[in-house]
Chimera marker file (.cmm) of the C-alpha trace (Angstrom):
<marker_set name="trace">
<marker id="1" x="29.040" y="3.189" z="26.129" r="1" g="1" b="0" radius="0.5"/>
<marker id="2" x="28.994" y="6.380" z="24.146" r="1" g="1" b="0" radius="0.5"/>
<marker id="3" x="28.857" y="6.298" z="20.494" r="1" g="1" b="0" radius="0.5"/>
<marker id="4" x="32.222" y="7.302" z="18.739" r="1" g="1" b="0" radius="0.5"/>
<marker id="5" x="32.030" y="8.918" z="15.480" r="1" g="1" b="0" radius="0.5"/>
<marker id="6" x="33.320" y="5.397" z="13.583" r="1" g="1" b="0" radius="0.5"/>
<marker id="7" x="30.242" y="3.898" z="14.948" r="1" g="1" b="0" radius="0.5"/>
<marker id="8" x="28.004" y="6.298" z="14.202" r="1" g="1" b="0" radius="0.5"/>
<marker id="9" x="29.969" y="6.299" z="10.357" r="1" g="1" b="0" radius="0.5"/>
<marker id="10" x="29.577" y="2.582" z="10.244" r="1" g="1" b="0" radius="0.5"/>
<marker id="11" x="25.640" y="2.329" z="11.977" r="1" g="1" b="0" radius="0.5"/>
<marker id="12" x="24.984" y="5.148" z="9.263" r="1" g="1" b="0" radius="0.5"/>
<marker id="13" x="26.635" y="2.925" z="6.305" r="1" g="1" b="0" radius="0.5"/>
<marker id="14" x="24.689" y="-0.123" z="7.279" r="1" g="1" b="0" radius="0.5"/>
<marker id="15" x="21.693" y="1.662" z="6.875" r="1" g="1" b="0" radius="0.5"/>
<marker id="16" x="22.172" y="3.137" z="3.227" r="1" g="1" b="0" radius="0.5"/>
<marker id="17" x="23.359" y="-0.651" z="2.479" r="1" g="1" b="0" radius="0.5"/>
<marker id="18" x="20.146" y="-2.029" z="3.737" r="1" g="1" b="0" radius="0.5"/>
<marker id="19" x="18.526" y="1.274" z="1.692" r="1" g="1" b="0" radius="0.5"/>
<marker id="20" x="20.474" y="0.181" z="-1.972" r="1" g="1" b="0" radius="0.5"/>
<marker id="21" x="18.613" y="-3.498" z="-1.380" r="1" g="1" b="0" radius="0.5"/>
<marker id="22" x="14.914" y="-1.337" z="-0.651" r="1" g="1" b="0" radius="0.5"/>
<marker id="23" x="15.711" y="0.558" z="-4.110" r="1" g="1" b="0" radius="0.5"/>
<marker id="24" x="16.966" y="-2.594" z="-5.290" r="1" g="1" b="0" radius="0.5"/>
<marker id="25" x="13.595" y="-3.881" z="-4.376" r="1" g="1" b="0" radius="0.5"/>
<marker id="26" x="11.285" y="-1.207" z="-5.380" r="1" g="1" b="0" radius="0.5"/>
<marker id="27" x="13.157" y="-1.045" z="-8.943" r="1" g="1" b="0" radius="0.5"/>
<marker id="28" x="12.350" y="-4.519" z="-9.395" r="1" g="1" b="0" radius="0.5"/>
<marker id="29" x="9.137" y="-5.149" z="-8.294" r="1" g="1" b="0" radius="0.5"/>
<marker id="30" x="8.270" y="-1.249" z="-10.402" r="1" g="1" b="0" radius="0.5"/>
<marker id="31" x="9.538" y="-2.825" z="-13.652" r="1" g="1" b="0" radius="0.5"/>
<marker id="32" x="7.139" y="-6.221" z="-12.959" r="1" g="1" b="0" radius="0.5"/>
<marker id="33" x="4.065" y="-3.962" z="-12.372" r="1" g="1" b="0" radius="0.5"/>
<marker id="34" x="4.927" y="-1.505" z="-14.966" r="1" g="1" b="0" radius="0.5"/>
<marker id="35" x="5.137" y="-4.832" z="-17.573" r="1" g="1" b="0" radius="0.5"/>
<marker id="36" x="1.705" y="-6.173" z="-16.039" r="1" g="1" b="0" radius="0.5"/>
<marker id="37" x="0.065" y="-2.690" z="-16.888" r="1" g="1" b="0" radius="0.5"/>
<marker id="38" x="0.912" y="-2.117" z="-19.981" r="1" g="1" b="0" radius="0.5"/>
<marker id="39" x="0.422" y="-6.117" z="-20.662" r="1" g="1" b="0" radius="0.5"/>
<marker id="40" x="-2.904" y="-6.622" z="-19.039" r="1" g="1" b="0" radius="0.5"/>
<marker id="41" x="-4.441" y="-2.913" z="-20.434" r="1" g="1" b="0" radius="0.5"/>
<marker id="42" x="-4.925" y="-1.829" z="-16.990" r="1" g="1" b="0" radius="0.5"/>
<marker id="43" x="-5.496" y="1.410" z="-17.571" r="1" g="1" b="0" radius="0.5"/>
<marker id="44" x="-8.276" y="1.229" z="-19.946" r="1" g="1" b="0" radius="0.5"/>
<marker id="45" x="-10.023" y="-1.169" z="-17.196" r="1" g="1" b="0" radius="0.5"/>
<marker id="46" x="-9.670" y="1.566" z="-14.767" r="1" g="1" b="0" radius="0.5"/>
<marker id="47" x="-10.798" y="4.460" z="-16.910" r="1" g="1" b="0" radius="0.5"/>
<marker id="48" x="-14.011" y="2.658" z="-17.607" r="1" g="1" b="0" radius="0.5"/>
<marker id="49" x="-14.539" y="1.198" z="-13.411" r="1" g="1" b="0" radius="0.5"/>
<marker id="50" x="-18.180" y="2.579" z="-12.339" r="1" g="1" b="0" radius="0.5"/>
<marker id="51" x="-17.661" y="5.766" z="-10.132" r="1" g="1" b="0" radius="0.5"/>
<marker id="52" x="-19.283" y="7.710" z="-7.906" r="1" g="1" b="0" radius="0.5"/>
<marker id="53" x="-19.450" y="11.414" z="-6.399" r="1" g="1" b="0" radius="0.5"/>
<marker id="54" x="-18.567" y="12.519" z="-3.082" r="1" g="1" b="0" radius="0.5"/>
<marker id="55" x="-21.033" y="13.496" z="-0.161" r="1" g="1" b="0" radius="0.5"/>
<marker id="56" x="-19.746" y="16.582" z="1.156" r="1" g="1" b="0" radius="0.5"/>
<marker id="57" x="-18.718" y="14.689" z="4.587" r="1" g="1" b="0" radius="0.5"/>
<marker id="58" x="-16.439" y="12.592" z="1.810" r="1" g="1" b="0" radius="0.5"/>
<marker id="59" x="-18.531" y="9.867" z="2.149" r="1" g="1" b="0" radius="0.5"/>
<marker id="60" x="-19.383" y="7.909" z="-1.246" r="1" g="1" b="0" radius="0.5"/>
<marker id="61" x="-22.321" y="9.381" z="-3.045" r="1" g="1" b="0" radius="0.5"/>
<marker id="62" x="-24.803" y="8.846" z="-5.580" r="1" g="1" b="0" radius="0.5"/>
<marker id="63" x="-23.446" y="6.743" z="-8.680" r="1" g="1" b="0" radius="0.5"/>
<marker id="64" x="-22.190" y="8.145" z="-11.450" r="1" g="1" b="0" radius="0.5"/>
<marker id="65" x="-24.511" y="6.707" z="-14.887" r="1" g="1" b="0" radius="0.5"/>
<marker id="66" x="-21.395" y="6.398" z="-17.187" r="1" g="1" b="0" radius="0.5"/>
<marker id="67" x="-17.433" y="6.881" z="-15.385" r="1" g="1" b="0" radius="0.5"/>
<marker id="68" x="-16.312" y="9.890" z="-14.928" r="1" g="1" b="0" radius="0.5"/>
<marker id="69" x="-12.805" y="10.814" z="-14.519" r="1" g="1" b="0" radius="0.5"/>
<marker id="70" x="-12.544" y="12.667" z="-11.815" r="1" g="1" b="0" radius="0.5"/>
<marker id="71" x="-14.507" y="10.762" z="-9.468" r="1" g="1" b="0" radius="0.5"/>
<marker id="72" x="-13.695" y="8.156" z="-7.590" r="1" g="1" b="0" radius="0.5"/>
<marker id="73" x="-14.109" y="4.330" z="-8.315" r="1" g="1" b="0" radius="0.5"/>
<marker id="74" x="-16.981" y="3.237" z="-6.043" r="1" g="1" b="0" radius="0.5"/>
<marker id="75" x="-15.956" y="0.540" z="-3.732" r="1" g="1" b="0" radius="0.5"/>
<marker id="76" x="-19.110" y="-0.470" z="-2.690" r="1" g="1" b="0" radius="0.5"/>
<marker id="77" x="-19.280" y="-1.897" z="-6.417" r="1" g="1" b="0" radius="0.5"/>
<marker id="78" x="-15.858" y="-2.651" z="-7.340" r="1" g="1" b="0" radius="0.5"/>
<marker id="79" x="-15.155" y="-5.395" z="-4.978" r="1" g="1" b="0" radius="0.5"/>
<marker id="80" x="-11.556" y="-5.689" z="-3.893" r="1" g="1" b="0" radius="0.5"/>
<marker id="81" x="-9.912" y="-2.397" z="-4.019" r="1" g="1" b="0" radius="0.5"/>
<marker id="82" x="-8.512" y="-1.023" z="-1.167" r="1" g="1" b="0" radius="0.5"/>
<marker id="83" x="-9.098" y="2.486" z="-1.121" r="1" g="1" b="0" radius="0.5"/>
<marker id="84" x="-11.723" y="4.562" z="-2.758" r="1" g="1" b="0" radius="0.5"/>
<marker id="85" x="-9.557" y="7.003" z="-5.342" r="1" g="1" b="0" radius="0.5"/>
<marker id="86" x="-9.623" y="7.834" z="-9.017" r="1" g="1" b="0" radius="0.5"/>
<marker id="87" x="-8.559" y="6.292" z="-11.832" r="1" g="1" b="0" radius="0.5"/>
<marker id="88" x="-6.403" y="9.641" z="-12.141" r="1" g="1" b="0" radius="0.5"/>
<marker id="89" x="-4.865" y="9.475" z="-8.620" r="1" g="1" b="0" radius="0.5"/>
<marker id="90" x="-3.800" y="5.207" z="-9.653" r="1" g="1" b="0" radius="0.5"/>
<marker id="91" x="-1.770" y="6.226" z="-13.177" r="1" g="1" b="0" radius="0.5"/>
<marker id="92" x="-0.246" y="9.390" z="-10.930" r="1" g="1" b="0" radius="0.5"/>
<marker id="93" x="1.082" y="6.610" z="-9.048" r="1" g="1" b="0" radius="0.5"/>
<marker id="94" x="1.645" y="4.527" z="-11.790" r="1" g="1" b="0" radius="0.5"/>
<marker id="95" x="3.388" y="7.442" z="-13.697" r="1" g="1" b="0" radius="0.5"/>
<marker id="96" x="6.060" y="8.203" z="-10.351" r="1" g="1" b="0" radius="0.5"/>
<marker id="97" x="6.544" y="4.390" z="-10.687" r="1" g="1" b="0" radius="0.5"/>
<marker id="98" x="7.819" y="5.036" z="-14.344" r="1" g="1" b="0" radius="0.5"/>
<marker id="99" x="9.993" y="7.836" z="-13.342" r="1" g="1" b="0" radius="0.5"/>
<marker id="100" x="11.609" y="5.500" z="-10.821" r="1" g="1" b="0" radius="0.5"/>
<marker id="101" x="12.239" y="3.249" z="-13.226" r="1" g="1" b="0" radius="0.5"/>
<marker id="102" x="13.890" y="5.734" z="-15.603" r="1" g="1" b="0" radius="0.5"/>
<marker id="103" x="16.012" y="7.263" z="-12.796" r="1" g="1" b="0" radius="0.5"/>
<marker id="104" x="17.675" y="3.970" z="-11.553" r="1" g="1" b="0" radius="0.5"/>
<marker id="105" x="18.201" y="3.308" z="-15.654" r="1" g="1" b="0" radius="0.5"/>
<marker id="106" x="20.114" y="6.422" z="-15.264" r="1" g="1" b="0" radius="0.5"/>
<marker id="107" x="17.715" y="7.909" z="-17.764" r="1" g="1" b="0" radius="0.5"/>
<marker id="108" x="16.528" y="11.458" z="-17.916" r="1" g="1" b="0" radius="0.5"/>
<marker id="109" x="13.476" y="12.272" z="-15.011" r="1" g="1" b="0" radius="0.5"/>
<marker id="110" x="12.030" y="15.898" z="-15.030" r="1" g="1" b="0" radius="0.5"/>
<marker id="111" x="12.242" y="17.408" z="-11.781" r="1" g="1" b="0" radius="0.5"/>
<marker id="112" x="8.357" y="17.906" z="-10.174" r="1" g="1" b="0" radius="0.5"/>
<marker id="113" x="6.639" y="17.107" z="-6.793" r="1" g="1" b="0" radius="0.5"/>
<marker id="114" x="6.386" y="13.684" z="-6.537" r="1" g="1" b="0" radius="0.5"/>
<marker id="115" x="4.909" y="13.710" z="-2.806" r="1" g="1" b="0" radius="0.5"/>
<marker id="116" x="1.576" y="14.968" z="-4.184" r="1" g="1" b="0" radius="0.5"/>
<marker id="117" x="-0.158" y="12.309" z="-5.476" r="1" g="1" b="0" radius="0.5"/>
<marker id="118" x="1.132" y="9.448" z="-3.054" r="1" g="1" b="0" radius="0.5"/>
<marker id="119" x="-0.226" y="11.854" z="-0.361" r="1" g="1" b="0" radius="0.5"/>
<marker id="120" x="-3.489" y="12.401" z="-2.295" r="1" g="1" b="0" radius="0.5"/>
<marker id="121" x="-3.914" y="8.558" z="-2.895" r="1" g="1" b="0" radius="0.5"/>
<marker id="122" x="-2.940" y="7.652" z="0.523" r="1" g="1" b="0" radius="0.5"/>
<marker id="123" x="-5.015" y="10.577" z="2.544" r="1" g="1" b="0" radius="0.5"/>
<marker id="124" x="-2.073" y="11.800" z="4.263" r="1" g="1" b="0" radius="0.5"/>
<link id1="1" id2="2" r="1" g="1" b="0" radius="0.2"/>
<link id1="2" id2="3" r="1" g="1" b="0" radius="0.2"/>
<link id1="3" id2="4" r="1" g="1" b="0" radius="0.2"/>
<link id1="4" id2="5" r="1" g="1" b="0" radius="0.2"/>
<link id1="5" id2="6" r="1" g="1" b="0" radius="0.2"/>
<link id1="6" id2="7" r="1" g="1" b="0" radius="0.2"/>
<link id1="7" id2="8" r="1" g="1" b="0" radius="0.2"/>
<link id1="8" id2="9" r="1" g="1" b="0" radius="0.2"/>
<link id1="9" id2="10" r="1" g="1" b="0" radius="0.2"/>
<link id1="10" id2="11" r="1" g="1" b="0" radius="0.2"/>
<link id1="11" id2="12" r="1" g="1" b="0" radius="0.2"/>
<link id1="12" id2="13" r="1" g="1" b="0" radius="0.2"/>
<link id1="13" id2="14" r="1" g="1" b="0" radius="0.2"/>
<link id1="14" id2="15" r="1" g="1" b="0" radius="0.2"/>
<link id1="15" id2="16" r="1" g="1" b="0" radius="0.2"/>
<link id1="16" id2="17" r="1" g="1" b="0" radius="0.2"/>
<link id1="17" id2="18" r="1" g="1" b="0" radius="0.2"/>
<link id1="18" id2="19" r="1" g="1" b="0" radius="0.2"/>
<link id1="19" id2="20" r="1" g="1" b="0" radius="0.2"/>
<link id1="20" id2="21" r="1" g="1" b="0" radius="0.2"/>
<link id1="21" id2="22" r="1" g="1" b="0" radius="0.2"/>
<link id1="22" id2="23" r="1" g="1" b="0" radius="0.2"/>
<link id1="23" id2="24" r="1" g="1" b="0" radius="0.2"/>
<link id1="24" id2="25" r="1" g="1" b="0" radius="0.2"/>
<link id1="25" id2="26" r="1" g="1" b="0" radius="0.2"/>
<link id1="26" id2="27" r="1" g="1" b="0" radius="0.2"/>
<link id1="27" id2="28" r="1" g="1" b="0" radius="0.2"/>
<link id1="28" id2="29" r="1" g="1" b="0" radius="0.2"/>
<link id1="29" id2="30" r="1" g="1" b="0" radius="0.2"/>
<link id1="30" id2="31" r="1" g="1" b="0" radius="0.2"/>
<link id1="31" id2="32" r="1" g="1" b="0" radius="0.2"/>
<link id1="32" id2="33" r="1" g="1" b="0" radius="0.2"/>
<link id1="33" id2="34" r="1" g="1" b="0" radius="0.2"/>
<link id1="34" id2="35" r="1" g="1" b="0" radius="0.2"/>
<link id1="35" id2="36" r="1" g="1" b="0" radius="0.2"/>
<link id1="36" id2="37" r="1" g="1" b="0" radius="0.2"/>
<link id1="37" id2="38" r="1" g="1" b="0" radius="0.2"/>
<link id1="38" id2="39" r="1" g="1" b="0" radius="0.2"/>
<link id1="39" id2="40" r="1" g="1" b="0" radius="0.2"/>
<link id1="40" id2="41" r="1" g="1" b="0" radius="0.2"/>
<link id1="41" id2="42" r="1" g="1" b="0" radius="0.2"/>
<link id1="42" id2="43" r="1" g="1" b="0" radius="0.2"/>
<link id1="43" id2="44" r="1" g="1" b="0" radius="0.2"/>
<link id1="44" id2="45" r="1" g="1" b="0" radius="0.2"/>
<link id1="45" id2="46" r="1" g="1" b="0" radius="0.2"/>
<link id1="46" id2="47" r="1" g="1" b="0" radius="0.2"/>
<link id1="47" id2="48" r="1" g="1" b="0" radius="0.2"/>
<link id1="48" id2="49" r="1" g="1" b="0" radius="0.2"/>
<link id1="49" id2="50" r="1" g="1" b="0" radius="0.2"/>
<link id1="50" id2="51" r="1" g="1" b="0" radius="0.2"/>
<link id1="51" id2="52" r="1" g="1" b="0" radius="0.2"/>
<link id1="52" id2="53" r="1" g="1" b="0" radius="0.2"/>
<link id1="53" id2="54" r="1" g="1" b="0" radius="0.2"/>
<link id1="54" id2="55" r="1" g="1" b="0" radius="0.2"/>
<link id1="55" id2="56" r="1" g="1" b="0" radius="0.2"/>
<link id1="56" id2="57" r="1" g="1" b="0" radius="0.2"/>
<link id1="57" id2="58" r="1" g="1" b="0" radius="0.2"/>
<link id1="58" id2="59" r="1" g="1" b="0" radius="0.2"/>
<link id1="59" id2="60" r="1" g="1" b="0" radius="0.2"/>
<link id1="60" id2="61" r="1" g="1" b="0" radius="0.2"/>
<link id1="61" id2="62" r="1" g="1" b="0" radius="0.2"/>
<link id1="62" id2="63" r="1" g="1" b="0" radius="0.2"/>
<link id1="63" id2="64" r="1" g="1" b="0" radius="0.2"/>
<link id1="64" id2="65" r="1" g="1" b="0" radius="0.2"/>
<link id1="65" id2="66" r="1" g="1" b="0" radius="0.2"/>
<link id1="66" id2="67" r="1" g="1" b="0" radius="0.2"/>
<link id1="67" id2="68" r="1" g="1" b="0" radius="0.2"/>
<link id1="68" id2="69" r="1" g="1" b="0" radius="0.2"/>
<link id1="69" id2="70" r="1" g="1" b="0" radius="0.2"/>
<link id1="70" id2="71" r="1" g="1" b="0" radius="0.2"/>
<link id1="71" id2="72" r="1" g="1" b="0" radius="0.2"/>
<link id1="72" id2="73" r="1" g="1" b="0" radius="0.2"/>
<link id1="73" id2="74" r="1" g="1" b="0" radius="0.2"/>
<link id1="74" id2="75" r="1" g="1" b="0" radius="0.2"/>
<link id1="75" id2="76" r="1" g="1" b="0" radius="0.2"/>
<link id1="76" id2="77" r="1" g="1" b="0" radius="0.2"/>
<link id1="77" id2="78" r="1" g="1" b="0" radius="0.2"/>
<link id1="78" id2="79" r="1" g="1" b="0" radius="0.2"/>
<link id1="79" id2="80" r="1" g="1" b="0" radius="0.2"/>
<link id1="80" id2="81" r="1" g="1" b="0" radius="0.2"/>
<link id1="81" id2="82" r="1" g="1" b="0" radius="0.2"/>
<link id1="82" id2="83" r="1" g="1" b="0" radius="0.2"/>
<link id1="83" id2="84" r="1" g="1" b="0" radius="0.2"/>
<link id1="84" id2="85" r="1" g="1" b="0" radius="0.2"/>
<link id1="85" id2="86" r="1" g="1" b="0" radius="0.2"/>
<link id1="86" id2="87" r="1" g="1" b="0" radius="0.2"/>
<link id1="87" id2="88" r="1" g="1" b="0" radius="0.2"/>
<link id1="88" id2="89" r="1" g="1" b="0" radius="0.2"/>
<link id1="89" id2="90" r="1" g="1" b="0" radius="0.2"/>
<link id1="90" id2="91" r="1" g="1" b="0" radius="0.2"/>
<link id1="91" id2="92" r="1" g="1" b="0" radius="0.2"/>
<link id1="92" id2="93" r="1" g="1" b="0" radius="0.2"/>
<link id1="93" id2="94" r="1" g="1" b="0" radius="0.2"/>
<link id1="94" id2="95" r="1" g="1" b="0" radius="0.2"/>
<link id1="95" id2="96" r="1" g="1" b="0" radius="0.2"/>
<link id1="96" id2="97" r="1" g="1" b="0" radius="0.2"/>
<link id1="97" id2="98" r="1" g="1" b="0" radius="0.2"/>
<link id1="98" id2="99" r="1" g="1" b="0" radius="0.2"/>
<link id1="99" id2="100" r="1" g="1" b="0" radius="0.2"/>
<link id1="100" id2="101" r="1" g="1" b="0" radius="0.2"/>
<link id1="101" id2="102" r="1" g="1" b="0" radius="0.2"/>
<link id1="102" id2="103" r="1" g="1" b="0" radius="0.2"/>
<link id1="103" id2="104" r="1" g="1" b="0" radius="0.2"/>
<link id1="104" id2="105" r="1" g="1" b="0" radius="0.2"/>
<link id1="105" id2="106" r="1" g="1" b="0" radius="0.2"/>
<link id1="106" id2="107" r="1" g="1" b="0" radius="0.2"/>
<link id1="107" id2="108" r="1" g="1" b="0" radius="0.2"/>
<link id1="108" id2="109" r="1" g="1" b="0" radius="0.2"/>
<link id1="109" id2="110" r="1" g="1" b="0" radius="0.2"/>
<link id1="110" id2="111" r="1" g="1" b="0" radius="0.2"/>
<link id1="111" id2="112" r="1" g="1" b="0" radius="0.2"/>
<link id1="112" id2="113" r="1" g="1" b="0" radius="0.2"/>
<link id1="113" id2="114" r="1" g="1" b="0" radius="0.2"/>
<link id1="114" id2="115" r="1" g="1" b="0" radius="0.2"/>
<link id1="115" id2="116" r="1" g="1" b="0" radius="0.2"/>
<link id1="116" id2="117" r="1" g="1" b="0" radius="0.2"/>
<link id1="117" id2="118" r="1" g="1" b="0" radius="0.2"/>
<link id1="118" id2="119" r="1" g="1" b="0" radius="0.2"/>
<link id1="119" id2="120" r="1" g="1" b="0" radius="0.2"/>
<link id1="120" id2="121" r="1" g="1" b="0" radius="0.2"/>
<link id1="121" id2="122" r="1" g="1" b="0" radius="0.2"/>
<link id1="122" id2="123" r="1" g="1" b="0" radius="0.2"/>
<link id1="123" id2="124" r="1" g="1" b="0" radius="0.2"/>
</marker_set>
């Protein structure tokens, strides 16, 4: 059976529905981390996380003697965290989180690239 144009309206309007409950979702869970951050001075614990440089290969390199903030934290000493990235690339993330927030609360957002540092974070 060949999809009519109703079905592919209505296949089309259950999936933006199921989208509003992701947003729905993300907004919520983005206001409980963004709480727990500012709460729990997360971003003072990250800025001072031991780092490391990168091998050219992007291997983890030597250690850094005091954090620096364009380094990455070094995972082979900071047990726990899943991916080796800088305390820079984690508030980037942290800061699209707070624009999300602000654009489902229907308050101003600055247009920018928000891709970027998801990608960056992420490797892709």
């Amino acid at each position: 059976m060949s999809a009519t144009k109703q079905s592919q309206a209505i296949s089309l309007a259950n999936e933006l529905i199921g989208l509003a409950g992701q947003l729905q979702s993300v907004n919520f869970t983005s206001s409980n981390l963004s709480q727990r951050y500012g709460n729990q001075g997360t971003q003072g614990v990250l800025n001072a996380l031991p780092t490391c440089a990168l091998n050219a290969d992007g291997t983890l390199g030597a250690a850094d003697v005091a954090p620096v903030a364009g380094n990455p934290i070094d995972t082979r000493v900071v047990i726990g965290l899943n991916r080796a990235c800088t305390a820079q690339q984690i508030i980037a993330v942290k800061n699209i989180m707070n624009e999300f927030i602000a654009f489902m609360s229907n308050a101003a957002v600055v247009t920018k690239d928000r891709s970027g540092p998801t990608d960056v974070i992420l490797g892709g």
